[in-house]
C-alpha positions as CSV (number, residue, x, y, z in Angstrom):
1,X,8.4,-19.9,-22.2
2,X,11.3,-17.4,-22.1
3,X,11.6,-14.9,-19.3
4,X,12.9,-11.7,-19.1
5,X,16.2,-10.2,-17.8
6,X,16.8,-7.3,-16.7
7,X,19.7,-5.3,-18.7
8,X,20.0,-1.4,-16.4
9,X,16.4,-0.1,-16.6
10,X,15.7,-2.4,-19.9
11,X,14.3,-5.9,-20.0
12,X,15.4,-8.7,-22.5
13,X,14.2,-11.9,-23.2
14,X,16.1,-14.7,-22.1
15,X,15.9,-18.4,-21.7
16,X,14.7,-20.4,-18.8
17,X,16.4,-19.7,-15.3
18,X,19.1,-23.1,-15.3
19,X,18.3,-24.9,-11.6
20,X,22.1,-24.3,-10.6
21,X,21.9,-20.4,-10.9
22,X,18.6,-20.2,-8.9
23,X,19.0,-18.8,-5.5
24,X,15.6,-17.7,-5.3
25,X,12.6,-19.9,-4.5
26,X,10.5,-21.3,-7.3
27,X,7.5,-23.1,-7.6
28,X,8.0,-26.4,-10.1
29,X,6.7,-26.5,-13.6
30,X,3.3,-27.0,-14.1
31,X,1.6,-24.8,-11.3
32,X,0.3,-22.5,-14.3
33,X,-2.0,-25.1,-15.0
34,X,-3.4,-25.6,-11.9
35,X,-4.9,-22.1,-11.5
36,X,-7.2,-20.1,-13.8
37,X,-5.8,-18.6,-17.2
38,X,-7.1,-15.2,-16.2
39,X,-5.2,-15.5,-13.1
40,X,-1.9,-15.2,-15.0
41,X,-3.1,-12.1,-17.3
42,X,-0.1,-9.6,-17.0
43,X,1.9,-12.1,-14.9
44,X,5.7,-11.8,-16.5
45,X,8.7,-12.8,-13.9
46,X,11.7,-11.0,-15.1
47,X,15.4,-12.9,-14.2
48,X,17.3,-10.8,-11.6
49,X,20.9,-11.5,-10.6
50,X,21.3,-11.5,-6.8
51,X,24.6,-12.4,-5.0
52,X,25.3,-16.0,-5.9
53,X,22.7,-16.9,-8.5
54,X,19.8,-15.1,-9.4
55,X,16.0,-15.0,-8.5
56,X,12.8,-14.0,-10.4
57,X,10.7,-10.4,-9.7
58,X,7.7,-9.7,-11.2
59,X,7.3,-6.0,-11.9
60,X,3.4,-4.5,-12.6
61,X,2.1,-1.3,-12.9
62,X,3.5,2.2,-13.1
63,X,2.6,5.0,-9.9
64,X,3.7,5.2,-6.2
65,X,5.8,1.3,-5.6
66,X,4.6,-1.0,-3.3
67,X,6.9,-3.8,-2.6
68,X,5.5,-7.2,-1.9
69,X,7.0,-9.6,0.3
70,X,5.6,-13.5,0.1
71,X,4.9,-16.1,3.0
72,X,7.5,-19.4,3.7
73,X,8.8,-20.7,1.5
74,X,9.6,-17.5,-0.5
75,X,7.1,-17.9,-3.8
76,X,6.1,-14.4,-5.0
77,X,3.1,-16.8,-6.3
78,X,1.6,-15.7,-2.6
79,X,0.3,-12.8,-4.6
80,X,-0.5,-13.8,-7.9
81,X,-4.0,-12.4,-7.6
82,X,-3.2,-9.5,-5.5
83,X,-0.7,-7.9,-7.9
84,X,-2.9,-6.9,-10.9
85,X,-5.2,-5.4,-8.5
86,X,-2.7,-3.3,-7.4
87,X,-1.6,-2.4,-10.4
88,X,-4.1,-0.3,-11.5
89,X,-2.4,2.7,-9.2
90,X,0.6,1.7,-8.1
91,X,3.8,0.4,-9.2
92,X,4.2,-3.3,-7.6
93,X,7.6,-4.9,-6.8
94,X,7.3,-8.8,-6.1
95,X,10.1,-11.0,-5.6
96,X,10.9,-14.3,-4.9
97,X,13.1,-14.7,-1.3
98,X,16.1,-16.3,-1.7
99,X,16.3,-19.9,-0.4
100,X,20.0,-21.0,-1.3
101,X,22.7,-19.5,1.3
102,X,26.4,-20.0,0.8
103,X,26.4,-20.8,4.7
104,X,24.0,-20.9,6.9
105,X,21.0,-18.6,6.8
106,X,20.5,-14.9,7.9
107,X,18.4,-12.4,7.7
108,X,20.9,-10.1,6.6
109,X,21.5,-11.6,3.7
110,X,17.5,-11.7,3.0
111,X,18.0,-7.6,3.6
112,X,20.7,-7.4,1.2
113,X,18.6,-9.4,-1.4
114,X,15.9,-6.4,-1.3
115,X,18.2,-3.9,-1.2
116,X,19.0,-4.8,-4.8
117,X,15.9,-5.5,-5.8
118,X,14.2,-2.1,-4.4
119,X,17.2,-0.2,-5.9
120,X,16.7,-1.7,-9.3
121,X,12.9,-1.4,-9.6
122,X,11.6,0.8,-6.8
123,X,14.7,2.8,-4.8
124,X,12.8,5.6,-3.5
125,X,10.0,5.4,-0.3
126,X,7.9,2.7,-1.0
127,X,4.9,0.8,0.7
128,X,6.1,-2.5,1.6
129,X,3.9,-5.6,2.2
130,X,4.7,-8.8,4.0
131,X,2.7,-11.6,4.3
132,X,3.8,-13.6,7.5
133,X,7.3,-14.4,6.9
134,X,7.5,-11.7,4.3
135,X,5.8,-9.7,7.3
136,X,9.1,-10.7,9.3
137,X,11.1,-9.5,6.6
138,X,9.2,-6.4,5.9
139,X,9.8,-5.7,9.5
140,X,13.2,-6.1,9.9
141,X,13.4,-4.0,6.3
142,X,11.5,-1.3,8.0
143,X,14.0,-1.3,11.3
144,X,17.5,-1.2,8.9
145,X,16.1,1.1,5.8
146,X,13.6,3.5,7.6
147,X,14.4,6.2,4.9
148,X,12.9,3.6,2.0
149,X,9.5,2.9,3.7
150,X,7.0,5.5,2.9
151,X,4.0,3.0,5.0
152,X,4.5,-0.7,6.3
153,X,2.0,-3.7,6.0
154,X,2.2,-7.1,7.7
155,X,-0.8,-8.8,7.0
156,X,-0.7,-12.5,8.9
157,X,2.4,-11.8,10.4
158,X,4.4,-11.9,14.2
159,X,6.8,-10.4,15.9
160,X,8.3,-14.1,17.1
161,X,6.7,-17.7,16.4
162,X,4.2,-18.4,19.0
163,X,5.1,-21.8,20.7
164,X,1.9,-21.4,23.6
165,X,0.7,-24.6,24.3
166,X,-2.8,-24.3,22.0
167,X,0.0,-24.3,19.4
168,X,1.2,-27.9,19.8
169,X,-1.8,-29.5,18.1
170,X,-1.6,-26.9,15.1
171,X,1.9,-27.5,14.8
172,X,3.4,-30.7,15.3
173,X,-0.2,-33.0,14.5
174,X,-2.5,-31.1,12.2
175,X,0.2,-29.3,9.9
176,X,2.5,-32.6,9.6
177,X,-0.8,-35.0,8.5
178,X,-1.9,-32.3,6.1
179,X,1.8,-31.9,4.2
180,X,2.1,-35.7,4.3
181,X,-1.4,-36.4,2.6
182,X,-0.3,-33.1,0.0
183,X,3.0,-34.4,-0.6
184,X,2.2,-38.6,-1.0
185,X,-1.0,-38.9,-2.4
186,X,-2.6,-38.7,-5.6
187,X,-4.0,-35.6,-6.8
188,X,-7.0,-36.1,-6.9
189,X,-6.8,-37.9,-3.5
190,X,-5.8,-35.1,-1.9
191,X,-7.3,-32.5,-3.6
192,X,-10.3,-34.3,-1.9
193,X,-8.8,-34.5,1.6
194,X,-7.7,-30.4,1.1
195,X,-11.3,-30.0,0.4
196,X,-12.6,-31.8,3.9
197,X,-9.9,-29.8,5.9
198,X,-11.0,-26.4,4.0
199,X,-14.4,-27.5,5.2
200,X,-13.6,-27.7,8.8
201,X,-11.1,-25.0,8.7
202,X,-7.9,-26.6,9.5
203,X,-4.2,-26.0,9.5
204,X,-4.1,-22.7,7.0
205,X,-7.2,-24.0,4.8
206,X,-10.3,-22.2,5.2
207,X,-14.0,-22.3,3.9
208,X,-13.1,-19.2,1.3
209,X,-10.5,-21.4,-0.2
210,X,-11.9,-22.5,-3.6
211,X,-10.7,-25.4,-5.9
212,X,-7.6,-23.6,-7.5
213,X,-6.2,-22.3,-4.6
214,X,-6.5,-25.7,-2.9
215,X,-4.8,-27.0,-6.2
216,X,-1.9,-24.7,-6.6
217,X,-1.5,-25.2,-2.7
218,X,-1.1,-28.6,-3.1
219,X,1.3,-28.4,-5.9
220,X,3.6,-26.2,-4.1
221,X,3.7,-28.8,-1.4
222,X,4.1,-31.8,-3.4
223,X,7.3,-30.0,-5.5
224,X,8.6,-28.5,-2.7
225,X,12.4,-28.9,-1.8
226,X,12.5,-30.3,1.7
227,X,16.0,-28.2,2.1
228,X,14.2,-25.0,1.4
229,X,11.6,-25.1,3.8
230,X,14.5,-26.4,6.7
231,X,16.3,-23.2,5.7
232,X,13.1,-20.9,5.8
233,X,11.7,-22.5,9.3
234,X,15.0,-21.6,10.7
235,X,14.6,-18.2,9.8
236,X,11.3,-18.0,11.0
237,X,11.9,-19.4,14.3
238,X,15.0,-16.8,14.8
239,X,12.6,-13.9,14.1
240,X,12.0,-11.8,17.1
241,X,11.6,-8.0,16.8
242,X,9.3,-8.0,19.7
243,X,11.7,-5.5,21.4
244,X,13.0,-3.2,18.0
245,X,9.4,-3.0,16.9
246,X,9.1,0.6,18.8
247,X,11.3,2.2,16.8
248,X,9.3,1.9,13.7
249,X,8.2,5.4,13.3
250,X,6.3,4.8,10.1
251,X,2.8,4.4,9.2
252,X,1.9,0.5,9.9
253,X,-1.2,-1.5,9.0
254,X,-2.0,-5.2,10.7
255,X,-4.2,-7.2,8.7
256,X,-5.8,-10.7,10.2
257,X,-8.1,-12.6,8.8
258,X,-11.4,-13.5,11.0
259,X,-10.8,-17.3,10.6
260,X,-7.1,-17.4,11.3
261,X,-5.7,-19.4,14.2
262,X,-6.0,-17.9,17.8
263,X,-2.5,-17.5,17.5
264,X,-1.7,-15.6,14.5
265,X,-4.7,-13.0,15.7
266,X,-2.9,-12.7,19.3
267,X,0.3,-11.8,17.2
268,X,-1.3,-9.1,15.2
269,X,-2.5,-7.8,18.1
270,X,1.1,-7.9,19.5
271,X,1.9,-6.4,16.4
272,X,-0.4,-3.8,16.8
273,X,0.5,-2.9,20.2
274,X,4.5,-2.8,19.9
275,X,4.5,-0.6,16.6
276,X,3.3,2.9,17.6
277,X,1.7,4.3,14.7
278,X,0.1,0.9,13.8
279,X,-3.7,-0.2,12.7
280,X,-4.8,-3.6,12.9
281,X,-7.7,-4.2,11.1
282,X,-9.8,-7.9,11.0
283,X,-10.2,-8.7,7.2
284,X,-14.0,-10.8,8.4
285,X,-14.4,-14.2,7.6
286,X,-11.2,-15.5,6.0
287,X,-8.4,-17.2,6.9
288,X,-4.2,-17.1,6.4
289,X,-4.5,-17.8,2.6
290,X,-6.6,-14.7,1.9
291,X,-3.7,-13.3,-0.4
292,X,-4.8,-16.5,-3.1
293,X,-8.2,-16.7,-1.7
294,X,-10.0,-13.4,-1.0
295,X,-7.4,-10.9,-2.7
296,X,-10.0,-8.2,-2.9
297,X,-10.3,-7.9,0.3
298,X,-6.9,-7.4,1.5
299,X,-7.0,-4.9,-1.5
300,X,-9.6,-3.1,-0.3
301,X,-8.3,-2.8,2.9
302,X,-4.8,-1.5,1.8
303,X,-6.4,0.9,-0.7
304,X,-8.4,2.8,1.6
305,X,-6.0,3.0,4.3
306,X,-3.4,4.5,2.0
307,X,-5.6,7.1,0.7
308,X,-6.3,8.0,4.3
309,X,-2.4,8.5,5.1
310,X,-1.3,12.4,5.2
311,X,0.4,12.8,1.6
């Protein structure tokens, strides 16, 4: 399937992105079949040229932009079923984060990255959205580019990684076993073991997770370049905005979900309490995938508090 380049304001279609020019993450081939076809209505990732190689945006919707910012390891697939929803009002912006670096990893460069992308396809005030690391990302956006965010959103984000003690098990048991067994076994095999740990609501797997989620999960993980995610950690565990996060003067809305570890909900609510003009609002009885699994209601949430900000 051919993408489409962008050529000024113009698209073009264009072959398939070669591996060596992609700087950008991207999932592996055959995710589209692990998900719904209606899922992938309207879903057309255009080639973009970034310093060093290139990446892929996908671009929905015409009215006021709202750039979308995805989780570790950088897959815009985060929000697969978020952006058509939002597309019925606004202009959406969602591109893949970089996971190549000529040397070693910075945010910086991550900021540099959505500078050209916002410039290209959304360079006035926009709303911007992160979802946990995008969250970090949309932060430190927010702290260099004030004039170019009209509201901010970190839904399942942080300030800083939370390394408390109730964080050990989480972290260096639970999360290992369950990207072993996602990685090594058979699909169907784990499919079935993502299923058990949905069931009892552990690592980042929830009850609200359904089968295709679970599924394109699990493909992500089994395809996924062990380099990218060392690269991505790294710049996860050298976030800490903890003591910038006062001077965002903007608008800012913390989303949680109900069933998220006690962790991430104590870092929205550190979230909440650093940023002065922020919200933070529980999304009930979901968990950290909510962008795949319960997109409507992180829709809903975002919808109604931007039609509650002054114009």
């Amino acid at each position: 399937m051919p993408y489409r380049q962008v050529v000024g304001r113009e698209y073009r279609a264009v072959m398939p992105i070669p591996t060596p020019d992609r700087v950008g993450a991207a999932l592996a081939a055959g995710w589209r079949e692990c998900v719904p076809a209606g899922w992938l209505a309207g879903w057309h990732p255009v080639r973009f040229e970034l310093d060093g190689g290139d990446t892929e945006v996908v671009v929905a919707g015409e009215g006021p932009p709202v750039v979308l910012l995805p989780s570790l390891p950088g897959y815009k697939e985060t929000w697969l079923r978020v952006v058509p929803r939002l597309a019925r009002r606004h202009r959406v912006v969602c591109p893949d984060l970089r996971v190549r670096f000529e040397r070693a990893p910075r945010w910086d460069t991550l900021i540099a990255d959505l500078e050209r992308v916002t410039h290209a396809f959304a360079p006035g005030p926009a709303v911007v959205v992160g979802h946990s690391l995008g969250g970090a990302l949309a932060q430190r956006w927010a702290l260099a580019h004030p004039e170019r965010v009209r509201a901010l959103v970190l839904s399942s984000s942080f300030a800083r990684v939370d390394r408390g003690p109730d964080t050990v098990l989480e972290r260096w048991v639970e999360q290992p076993l369950v990207l072993v067994s996602q990685r090594m076994m058979p699909r169907r095999a784990a499919l079935a073991l993502a299923r058990a740990a949905a069931a009892r609501a552990a690592w980042v797997y929830t009850p609200d997770c359904g089968p295709e989620v679970l599924d394109l999960v699990r493909h992500g993980i089994a395809h996924l370049p062990l380099g990218a995610v060392h690269v991505m950690v790294r710049l996860a565990l050298a976030h800490d905005t903890r003591h910038e996060l006062a001077r965002i003067a903007k608008p800012a809305l913390v989303l949680v979900g109900g069933r998220e570890a006690a962790w991430m909900r104590r870092a929205a609510a550190e979230l909440g309490a650093r940023i002065p003009a922020a919200t933070v609002r529980p999304l009930g009885a979901i968990g950290h995938l909510h962008p795949l699994a319960a997109p409507e209601r992180l829709v809903e949430a975002l919808e109604e508090w931007l039609a509650a900000l002054p114009a």
